[in-house]
C-alpha positions in Angstrom: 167.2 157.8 62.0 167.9 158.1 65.6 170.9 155.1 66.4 171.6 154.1 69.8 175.5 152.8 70.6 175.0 150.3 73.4 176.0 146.8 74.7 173.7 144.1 73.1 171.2 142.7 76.0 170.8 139.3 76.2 168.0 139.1 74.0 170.1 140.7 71.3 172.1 137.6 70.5 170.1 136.5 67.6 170.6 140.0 66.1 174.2 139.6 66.4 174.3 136.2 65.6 172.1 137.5 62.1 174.6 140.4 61.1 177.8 138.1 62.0 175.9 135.1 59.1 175.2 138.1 56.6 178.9 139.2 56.8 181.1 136.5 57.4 180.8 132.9 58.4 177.7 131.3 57.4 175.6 130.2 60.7 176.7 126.1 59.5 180.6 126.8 59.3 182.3 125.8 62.1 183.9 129.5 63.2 180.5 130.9 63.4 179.7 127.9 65.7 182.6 128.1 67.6 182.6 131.9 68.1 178.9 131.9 69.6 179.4 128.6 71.5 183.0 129.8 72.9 183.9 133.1 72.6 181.0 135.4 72.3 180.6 137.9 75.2 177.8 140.4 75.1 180.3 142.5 77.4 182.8 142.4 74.5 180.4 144.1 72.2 179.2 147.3 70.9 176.2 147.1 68.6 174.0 150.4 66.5 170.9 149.4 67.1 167.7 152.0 65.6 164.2 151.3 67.0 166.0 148.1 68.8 167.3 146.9 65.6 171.0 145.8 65.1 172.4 147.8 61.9 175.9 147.0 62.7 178.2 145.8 65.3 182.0 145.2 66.4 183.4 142.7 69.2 186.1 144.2 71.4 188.1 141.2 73.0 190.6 141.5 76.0 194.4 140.1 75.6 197.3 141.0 77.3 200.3 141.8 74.9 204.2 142.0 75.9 205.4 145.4 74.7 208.5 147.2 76.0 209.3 144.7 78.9 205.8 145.5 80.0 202.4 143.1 80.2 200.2 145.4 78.3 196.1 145.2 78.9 195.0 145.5 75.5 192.0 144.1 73.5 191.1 142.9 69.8 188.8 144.5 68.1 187.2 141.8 65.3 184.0 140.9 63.9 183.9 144.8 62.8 180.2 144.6 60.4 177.5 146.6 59.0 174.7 145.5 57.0 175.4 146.4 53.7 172.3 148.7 53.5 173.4 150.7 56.1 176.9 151.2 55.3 178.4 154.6 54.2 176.0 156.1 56.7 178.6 156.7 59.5 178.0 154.1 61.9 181.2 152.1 61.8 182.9 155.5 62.9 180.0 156.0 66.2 181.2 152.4 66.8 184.6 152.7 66.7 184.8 156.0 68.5 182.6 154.5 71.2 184.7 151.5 71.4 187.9 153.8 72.6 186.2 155.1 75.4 184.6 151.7 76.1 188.5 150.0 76.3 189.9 153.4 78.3 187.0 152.6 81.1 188.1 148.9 81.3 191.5 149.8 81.4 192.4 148.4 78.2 195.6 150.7 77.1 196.3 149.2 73.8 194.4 147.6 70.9 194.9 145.8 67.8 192.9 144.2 64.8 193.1 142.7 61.3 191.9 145.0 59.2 190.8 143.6 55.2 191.4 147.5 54.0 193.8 149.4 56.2 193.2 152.6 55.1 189.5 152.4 56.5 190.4 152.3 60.5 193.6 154.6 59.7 191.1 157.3 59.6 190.6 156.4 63.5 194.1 155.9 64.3 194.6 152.3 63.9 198.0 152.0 61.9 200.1 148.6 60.2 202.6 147.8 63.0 203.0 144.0 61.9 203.8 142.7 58.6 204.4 138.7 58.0 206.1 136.8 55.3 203.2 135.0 53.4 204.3 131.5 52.3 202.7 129.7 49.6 205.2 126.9 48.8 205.3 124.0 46.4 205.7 120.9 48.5 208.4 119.6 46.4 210.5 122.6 47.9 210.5 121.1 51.2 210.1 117.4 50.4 213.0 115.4 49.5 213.9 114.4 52.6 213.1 111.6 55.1 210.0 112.4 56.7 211.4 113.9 59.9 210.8 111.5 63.5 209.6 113.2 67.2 206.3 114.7 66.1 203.3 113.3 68.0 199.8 114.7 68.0 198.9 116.5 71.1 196.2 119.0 72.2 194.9 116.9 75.6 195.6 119.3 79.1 198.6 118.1 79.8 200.1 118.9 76.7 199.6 122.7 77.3 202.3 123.9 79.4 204.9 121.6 76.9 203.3 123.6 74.0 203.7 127.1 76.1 207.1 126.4 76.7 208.3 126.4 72.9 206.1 129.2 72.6 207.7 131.6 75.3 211.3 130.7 73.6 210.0 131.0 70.0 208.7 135.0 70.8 211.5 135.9 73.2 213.5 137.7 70.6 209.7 139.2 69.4 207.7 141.6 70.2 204.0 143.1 70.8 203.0 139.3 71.1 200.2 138.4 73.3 201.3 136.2 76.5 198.8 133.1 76.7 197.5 131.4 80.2 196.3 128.6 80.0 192.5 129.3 78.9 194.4 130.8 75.6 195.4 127.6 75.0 192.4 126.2 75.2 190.4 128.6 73.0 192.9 128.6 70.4 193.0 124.5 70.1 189.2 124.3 70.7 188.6 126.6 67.6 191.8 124.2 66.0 189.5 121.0 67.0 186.3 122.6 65.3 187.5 123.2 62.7 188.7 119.7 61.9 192.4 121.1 62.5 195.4 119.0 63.4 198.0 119.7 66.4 201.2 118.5 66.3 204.1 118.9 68.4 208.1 117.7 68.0 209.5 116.5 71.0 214.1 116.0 70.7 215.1 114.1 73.2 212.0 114.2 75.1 211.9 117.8 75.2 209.4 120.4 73.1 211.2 121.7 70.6 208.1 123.0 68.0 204.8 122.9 66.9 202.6 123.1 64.3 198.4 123.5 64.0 197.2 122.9 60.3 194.3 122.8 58.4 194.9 119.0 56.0 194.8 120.2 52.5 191.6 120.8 50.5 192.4 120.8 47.2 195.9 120.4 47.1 196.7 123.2 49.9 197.1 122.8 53.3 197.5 126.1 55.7 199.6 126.2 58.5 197.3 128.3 61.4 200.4 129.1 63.2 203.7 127.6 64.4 206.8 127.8 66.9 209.6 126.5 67.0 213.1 126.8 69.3 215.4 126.7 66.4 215.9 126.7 62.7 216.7 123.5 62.5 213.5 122.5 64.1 211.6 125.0 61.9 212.9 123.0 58.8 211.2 119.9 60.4 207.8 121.3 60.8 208.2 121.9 57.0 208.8 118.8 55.4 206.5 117.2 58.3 203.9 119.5 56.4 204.9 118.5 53.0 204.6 114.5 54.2 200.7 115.0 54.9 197.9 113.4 52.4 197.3 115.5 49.3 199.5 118.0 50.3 200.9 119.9 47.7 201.2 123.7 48.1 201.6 124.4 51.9 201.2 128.1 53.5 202.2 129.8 56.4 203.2 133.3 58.2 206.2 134.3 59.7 207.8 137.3 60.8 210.3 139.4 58.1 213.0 138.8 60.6 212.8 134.8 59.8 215.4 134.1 57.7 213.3 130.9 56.4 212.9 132.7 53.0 216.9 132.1 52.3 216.4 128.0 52.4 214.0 128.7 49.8 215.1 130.2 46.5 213.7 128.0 43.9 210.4 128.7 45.4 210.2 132.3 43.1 206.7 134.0 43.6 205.9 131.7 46.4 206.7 134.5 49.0 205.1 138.2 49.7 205.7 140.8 52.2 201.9 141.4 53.4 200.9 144.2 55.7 198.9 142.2 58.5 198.0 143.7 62.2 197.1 147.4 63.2 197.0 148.8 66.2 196.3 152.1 68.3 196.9 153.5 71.2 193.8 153.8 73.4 195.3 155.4 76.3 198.1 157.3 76.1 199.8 158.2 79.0 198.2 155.4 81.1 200.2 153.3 78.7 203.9 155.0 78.7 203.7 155.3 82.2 203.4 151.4 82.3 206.5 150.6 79.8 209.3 149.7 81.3 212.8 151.2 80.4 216.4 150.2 80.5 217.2 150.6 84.4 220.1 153.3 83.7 218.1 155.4 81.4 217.6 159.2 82.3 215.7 161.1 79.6 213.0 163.9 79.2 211.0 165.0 76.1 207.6 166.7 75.5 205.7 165.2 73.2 202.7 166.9 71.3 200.5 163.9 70.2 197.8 164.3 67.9 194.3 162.4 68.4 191.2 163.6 66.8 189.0 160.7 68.1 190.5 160.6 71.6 190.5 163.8 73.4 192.1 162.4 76.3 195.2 161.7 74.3 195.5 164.8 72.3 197.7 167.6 73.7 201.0 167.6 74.9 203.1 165.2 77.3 206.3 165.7 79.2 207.5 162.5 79.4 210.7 161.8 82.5 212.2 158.7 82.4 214.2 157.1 85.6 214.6 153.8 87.3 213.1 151.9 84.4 209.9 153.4 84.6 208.1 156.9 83.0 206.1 159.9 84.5 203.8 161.5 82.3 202.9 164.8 83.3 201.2 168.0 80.9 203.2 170.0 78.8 202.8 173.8 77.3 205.5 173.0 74.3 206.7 170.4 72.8 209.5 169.8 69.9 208.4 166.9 68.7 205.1 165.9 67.2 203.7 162.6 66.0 199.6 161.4 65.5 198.3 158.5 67.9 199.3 156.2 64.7 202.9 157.4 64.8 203.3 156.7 68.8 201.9 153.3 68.3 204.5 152.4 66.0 206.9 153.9 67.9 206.3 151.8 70.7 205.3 148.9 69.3 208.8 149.2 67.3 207.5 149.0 63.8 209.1 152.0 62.4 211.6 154.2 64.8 211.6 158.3 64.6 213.9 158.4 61.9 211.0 156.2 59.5 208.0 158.0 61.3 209.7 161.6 60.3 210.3 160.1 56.5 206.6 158.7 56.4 205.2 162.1 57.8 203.9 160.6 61.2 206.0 162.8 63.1 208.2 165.8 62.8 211.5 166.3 65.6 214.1 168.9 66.4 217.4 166.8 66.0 218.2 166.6 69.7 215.0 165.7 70.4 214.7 162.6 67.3 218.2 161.3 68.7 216.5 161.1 72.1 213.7 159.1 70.7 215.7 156.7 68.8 217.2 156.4 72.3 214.1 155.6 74.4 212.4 153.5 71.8 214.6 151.7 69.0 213.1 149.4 67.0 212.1 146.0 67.6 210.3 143.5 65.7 206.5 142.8 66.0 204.7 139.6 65.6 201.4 138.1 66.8 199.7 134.8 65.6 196.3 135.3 67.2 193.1 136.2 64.4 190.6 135.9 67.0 
């Protein structure tokens, strides 16, 4: 079977359209709908096709992510599918491989994606650099109280920059977050609005202070899409405004392990998990450190030897010289440090810092040169909200 990697051509979009039905959302749900109404970009695409037949398929769509003081170009890489009678035949890897190159020509330095088994893309370098607390509360935890005053349903234009506002102070103390204009907005409450979603935001004092998109509850649970708030206090709003809705009675929601939410909430024993959720890779190594930016009074050099079996371009060895905030990369014969693509993106990310690469056996340092690391990237904490 001879398999051609390509872009789909316009009259390929029922063929994707097929694969996405067979493998996810059925062609009457309201994602599917959405997706190919709002989102879909043959651009964005990579299909295997044999004898001009689709046998399996990714999407590759462009964000920009905040990483190291730095607007990253990046892209998400969903909607990863294979017809099940083709799977185990190697094409997922011919896609994925082909979808490095395909970000590195678009200038695409970073990606990310949700993966629903992990250890499938870590075999490309994709590694876990995000993990969420998982909430699945009783309402009665976060009842009890008067049903708290200020929220308002929004969603219209104008409501947009009020909503990006609590959502620039909620991630400034975050990390590897994607930075939304205004056409984010839109896509992420259209795809709210379809489906049949609610948008809520708390205004104190006529000011935005937090908001909340939810799904109302179907059979007794109601899922909390995503939410921002500007402090604690506020966060404790959005809850018991959640448990106040119709038929609510178990409510659910993500937050990052450095929200402290999971202290107010004791009673609620086995209500709360530690869930590996986003992975991400490097596409383009030293496009991308030479983009970071770094404290202003930092002078440092290393070599890196970085190990990439799926993207030449990457594998070999980097001296890396830091001054006035910003990096050049240049080739290097040695190095005395050593990580794989997976270990760098945590690295940089900030999910694990040299210390907890060297004890999971992502990398391997001479002392000087681990101290020096810790130095130039310490750890920070990673979050993102987007699934699409």
């Amino acid at each position: 079977m001879r398999v051609e990697v390509r872009k789909p051509a316009g009259n390929d979009l029922s063929q994707m359209q097929d694969l996405w039905a067979c493998c996810f959302e059925k062609k009457h749900e309201p994602f599917y709908q959405w997706f190919f109404s709002r989102r879909y970009r043959p651009e964005n695409a990579l299909g295997a096709f044999a004898d001009g037949e689709l046998l399996a398929a990714l999407h590759v769509v462009p964000y920009s992510l905040f990483v190291r003081g730095a607007i990253v170009p990046a892209a998400y890489v969903m909607g990863v599918a294979t017809y099940p009678a083709y799977r185990r035949k190697g094409l997922m890897a011919e896609l994925l491989i082909n979808s490095l190159a395909a970000m590195r020509r678009r200038g695409q330095w970073l990606s990310f994606l949700e993966p629903r088994v992990p250890s499938i893309y870590e075999k490309f370098g994709w590694s876990i650099c995000y993990y969420v607390h998982q909430y699945a509360v009783p309402a009665a935890h976060l009842a009890g109280r008067p049903v708290p005053a200020g929220f308002r349903p929004a969603g219209a234009p104008q409501d947009i920059p009020r909503l990006d506002a609590i959502y620039r102070q909620y991630m400034q103390d975050k990390h590897g977050y994607i930075v939304r204009e205004d056409a984010d907005w839109e896509r992420l409450i259209s795809e709210n609005d379809s489906e049949g979603g609610l948008l809520y935001i708390c205004e104190d004092a006529g000011q935005p202070a937090a908001y909340l998109l939810f799904l109302p509850a179907q059979e007794g649970y109601l899922r909390i899409k995503e939410l921002a708030y500007i402090s604690p206090h506020e966060r404790d709003k959005i809850f018991a405004f959640a448990a106040s809705q119709p038929a609510a009675q178990r409510i659910g929601w993500r937050l990052p392990p450095g929200d402290l939410a999971y202290w107010r909430l004791a009673d609620a024993k086995n209500s709360i998990m530690l869930n590996p959720f986003m992975a991400a890779r490097i596409v383009d190594v030293p496009r991308l450190l030479e983009n970071l930016h770094f404290p202003t009074g930092m002078t440092a050099a290393v070599a890196l030897r970085i190990h990439d079996g799926h993207a030449p371009w990457n594998d070999g060895c980097f001296y890396v010289q830091i001054a006035g905030g910003r990096a050049q990369i240049e080739a290097a014969k040695h190095a005395r440090a050593e990580m794989t693509v997976a270990g760098l993106t945590q690295l940089v990310i900030g999910a694990l810092d040299i210390y907890g690469l060297i004890a999971t056996g992502a990398a391997a340092a001479q002392p000087a040169e681990a101290s020096l690391l810790a130095e130039i990237w310490p750890l920070q904490a990673p979050f993102i909200t987007e699934t699409f």
